[in-house]
SEDO-76516 format. One record per atom (N, C-alpha, C): residue number from 1; residue in one letter; atom name; x, y, z. Coordinates in steps of 0.2 Angstrom, whole numbers, plus 5000, padded with zeros to 4 digits. Last residue first. Layout:
NUM:A:CA:X:Y:Z
...
//
This chain:
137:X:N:5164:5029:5944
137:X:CA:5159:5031:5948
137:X:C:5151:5026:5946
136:X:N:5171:5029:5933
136:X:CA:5175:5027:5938
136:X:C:5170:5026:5945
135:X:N:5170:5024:5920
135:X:CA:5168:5026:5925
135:X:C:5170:5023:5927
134:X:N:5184:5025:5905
134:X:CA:5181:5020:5910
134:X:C:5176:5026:5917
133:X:N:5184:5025:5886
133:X:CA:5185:5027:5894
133:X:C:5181:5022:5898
132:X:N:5183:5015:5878
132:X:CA:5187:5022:5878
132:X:C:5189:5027:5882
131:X:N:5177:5004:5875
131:X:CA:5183:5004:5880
131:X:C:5187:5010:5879
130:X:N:5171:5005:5857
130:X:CA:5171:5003:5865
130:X:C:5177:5004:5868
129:X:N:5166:5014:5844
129:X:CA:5174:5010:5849
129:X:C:5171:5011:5855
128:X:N:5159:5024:5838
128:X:CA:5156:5017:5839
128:X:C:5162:5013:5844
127:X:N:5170:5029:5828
127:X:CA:5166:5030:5829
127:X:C:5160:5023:5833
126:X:N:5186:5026:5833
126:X:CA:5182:5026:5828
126:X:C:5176:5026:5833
125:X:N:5201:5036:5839
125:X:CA:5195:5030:5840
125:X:C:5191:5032:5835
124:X:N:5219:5038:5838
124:X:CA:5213:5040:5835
124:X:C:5206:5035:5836
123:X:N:5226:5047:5854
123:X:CA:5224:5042:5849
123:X:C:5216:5042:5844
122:X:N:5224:5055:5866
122:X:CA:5230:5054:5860
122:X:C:5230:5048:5856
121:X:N:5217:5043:5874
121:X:CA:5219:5050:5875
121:X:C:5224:5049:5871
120:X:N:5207:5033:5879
120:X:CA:5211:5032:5874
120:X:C:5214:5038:5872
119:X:N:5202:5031:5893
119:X:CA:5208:5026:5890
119:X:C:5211:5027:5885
118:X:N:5198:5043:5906
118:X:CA:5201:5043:5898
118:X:C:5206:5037:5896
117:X:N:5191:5040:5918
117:X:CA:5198:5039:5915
117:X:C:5197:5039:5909
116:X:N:5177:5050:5926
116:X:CA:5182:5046:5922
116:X:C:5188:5043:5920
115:X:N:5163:5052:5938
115:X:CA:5173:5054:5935
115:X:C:5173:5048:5933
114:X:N:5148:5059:5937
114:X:CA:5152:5053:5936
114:X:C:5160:5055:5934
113:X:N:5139:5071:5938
113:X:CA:5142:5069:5943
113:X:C:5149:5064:5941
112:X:N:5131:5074:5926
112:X:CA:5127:5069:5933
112:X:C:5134:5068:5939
111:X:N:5137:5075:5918
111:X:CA:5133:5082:5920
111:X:C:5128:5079:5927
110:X:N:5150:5073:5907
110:X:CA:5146:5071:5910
110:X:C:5142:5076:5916
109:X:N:5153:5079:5889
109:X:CA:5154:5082:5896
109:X:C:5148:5077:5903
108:X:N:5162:5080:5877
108:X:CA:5157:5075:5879
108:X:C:5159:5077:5888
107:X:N:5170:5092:5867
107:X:CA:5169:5089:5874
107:X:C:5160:5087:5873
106:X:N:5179:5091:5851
106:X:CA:5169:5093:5854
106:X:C:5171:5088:5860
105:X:N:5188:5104:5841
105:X:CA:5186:5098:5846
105:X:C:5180:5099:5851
104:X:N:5184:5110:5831
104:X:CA:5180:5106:5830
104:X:C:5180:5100:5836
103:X:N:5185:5128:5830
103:X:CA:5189:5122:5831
103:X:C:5180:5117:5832
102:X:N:5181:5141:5816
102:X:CA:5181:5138:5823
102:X:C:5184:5131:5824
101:X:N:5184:5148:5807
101:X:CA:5187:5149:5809
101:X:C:5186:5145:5818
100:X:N:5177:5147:5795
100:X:CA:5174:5152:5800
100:X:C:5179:5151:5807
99:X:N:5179:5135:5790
99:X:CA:5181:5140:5784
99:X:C:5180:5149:5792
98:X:N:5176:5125:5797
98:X:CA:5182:5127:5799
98:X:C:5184:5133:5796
97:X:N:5161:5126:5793
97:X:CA:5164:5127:5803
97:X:C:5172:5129:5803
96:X:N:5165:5123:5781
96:X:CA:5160:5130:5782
96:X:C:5161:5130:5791
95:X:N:5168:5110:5783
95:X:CA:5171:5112:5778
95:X:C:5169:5122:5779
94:X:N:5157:5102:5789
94:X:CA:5165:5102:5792
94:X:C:5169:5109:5788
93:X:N:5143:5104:5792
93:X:CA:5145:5104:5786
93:X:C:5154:5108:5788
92:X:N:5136:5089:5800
92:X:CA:5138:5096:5800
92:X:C:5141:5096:5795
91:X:N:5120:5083:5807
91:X:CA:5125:5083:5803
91:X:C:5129:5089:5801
90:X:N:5117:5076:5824
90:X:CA:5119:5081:5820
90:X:C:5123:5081:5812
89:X:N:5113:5061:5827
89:X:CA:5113:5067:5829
89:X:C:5112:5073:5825
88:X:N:5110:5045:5821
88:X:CA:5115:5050:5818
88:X:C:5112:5058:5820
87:X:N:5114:5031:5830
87:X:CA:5108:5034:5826
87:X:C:5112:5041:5824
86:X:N:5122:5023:5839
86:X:CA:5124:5024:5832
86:X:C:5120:5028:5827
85:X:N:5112:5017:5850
85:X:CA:5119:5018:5848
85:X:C:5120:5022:5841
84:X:N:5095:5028:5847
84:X:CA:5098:5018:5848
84:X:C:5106:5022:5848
83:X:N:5083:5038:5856
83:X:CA:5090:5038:5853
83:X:C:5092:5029:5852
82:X:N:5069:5048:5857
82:X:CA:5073:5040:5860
82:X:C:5078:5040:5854
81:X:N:5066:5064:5858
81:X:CA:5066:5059:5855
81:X:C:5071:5051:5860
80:X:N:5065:5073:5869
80:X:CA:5061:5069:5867
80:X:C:5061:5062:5864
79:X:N:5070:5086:5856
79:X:CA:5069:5083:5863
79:X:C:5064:5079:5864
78:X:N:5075:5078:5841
78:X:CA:5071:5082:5845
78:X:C:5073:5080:5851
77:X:N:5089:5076:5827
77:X:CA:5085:5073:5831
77:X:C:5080:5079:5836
76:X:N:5097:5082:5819
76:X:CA:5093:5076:5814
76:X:C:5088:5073:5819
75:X:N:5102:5099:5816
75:X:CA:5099:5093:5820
75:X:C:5095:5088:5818
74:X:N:5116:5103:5805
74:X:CA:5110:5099:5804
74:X:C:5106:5096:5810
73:X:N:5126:5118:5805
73:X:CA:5125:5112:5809
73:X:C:5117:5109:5807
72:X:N:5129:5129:5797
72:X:CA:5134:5124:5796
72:X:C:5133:5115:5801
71:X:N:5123:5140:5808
71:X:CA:5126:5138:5802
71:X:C:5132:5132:5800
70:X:N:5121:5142:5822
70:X:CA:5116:5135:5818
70:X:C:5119:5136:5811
69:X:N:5128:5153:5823
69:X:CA:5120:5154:5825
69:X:C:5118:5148:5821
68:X:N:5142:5154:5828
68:X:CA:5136:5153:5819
68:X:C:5130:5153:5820
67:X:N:5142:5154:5841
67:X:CA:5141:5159:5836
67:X:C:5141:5161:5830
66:X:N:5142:5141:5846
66:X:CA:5137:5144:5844
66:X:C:5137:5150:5842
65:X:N:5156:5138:5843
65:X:CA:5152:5138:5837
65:X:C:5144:5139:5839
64:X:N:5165:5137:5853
64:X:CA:5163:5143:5850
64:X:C:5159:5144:5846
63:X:N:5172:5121:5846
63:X:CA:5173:5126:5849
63:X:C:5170:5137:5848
62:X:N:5162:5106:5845
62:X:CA:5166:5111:5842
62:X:C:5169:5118:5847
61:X:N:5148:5102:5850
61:X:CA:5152:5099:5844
61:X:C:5156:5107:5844
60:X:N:5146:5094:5866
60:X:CA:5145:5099:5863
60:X:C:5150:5100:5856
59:X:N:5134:5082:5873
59:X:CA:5138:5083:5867
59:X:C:5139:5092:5866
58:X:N:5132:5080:5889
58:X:CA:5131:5083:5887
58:X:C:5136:5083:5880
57:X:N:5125:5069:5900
57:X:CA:5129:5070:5898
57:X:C:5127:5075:5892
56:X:N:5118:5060:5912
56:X:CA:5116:5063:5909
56:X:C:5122:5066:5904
55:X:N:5112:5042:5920
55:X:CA:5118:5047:5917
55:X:C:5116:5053:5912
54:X:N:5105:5031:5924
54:X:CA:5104:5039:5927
54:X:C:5109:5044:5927
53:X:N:5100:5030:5906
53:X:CA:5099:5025:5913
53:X:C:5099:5032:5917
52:X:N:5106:5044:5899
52:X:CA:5105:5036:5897
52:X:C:5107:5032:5904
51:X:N:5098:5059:5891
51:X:CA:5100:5054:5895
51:X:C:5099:5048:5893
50:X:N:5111:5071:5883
50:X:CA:5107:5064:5881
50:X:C:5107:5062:5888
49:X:N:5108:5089:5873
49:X:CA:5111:5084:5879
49:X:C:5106:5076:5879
48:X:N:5120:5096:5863
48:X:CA:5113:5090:5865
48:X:C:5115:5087:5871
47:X:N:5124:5108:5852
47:X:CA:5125:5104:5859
47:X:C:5119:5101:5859
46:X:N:5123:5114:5839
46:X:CA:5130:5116:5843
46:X:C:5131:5109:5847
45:X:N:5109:5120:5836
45:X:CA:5110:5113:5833
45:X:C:5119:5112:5835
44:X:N:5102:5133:5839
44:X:CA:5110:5131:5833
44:X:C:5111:5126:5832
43:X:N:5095:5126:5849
43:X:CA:5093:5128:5840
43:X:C:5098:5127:5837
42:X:N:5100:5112:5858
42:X:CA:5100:5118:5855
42:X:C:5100:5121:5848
41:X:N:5091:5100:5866
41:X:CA:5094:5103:5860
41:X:C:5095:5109:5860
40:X:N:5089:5088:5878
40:X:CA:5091:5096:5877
40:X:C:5094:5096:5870
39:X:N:5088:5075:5878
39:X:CA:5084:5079:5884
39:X:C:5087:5086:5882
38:X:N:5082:5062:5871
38:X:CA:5087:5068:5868
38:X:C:5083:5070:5874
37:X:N:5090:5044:5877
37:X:CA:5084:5049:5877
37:X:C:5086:5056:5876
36:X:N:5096:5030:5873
36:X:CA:5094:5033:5878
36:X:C:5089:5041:5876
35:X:N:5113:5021:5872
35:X:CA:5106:5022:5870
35:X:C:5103:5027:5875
34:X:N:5127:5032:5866
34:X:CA:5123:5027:5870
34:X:C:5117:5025:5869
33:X:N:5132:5041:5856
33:X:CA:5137:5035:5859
33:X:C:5132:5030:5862
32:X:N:5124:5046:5839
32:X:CA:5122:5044:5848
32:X:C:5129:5038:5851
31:X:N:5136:5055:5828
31:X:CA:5131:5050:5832
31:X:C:5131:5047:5836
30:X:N:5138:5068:5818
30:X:CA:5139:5066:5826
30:X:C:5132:5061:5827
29:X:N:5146:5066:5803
29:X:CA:5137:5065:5806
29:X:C:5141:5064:5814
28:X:N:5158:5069:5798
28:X:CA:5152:5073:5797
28:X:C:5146:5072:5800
27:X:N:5173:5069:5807
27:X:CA:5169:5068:5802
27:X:C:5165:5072:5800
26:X:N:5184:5074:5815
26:X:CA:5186:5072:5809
26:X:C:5179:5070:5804
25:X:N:5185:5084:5833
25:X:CA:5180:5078:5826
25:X:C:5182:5078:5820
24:X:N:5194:5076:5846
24:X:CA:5195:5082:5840
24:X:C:5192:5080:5834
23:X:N:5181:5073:5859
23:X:CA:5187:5071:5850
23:X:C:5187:5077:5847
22:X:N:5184:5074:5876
22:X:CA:5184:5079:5870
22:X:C:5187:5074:5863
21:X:N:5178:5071:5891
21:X:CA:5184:5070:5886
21:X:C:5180:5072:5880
20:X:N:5175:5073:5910
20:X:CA:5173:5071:5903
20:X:C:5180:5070:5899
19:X:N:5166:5080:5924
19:X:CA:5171:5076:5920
19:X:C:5170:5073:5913
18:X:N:5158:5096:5924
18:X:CA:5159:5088:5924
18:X:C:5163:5087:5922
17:X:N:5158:5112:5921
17:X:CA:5151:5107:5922
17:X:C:5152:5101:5922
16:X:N:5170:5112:5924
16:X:CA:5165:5116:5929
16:X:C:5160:5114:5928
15:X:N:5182:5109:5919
15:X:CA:5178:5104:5923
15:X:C:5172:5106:5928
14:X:N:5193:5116:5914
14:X:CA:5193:5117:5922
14:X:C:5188:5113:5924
13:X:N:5189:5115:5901
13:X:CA:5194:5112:5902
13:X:C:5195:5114:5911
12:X:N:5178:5120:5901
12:X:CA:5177:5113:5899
12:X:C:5185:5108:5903
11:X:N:5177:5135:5903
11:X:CA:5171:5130:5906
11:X:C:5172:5123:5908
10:X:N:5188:5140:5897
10:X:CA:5189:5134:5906
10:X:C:5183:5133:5907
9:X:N:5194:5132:5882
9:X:CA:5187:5135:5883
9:X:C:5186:5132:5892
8:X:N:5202:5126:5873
8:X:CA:5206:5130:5876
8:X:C:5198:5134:5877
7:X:N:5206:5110:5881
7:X:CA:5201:5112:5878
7:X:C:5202:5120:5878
6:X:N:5214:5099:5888
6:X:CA:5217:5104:5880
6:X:C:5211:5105:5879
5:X:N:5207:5093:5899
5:X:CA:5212:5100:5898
5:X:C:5214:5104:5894
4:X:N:5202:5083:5892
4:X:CA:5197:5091:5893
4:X:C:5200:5095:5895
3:X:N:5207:5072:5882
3:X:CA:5208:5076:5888
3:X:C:5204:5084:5889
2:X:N:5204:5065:5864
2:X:CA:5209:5071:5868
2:X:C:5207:5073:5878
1:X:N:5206:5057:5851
1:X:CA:5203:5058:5858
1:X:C:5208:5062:5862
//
C-alpha cells in the first residue's frame, strides 16, 4: 500500500480528483472493498466507480492502462449493479499489463470530498484487511 504521492500520474499524485491511496496490485481479481453500488464503468474495464452510503470513490487498476484499450482487463460487474464486500470486480490478466509495459499501482481515489490517513503505507495488506486507513471526515 502505497500514498498517492508515488503515483507517477499528477492527476493522482497532486490529489486533483480526491484524497486517496494507491496498492501496488499483486493479484488477479480486483474486489469490491465495500458494500454498495457500480456507478461508472469503463469499457476498457481500467476504472469503476462505486457508491457506498454518501461516499463515492473511484477504483483505477494500474497506471495508463487505458491505453490497451480493455486488453488484458475482465469486467465481471455493470452499472448499476449492487456489489457485497469481496465480490470480484475485474479480472486481469497480470502478466499481458505488465508484458506492455504498464505499472499496476492502482489509486483508490475518494471523489466525494473525504481526507484520509493512510494506516498502512509501505506495507503489504491483504485483500479484504481492515483498519487501512482512517476518515478523517
Amino acid at each position: 500500500m502505497i500514498g498517492l504521492d508515488r503515483i507517477d500520474d499528477e492527476v493522482f499524485s497532486k490529489k486533483s480528483m480526491g484524497d486517496g491511496f494507491a496498492i501496488d496490485f499483486k493479484g488477479v481479481e480486483v474486489k469490491a472493498p465495500t458494500d454498495g453500488e457500480i456507478i461508472m464503468t469503463f469499457p476498457t474495464g481500467h476504472a469503476i466507480g462505486i457508491k457506498s452510503g454518501d461516499m463515492e470513490y473511484l477504483i483505477h487498476i494500474g497506471m495508463d492502462t487505458v491505453e490497451l484499450g480493455g486488453e488484458g482487463f475482465k469486467l465481471c460487474i455493470s452499472q448499476g449493479d449492487r456489489i457485497k464486500q469481496g465480490d470480484v470486480l475485474v479480472k486481469i490478466d497480470k502478466a499481458k499489463i505488465l508484458e506492455k509495459g504498464k505499472s499496476l499501482k492502482s489509486p483508490v481515489v475518494f471523489l466525494t470530498g473525504e481526507k484520509i490517513d493512510v494506516l498502512s503505507a509501505g506495507r503489504y495488506v491483504r485483500c479484504l484487511e481492515k483498519n487501512i486507513i482512517k476518515i478523517k471526515n
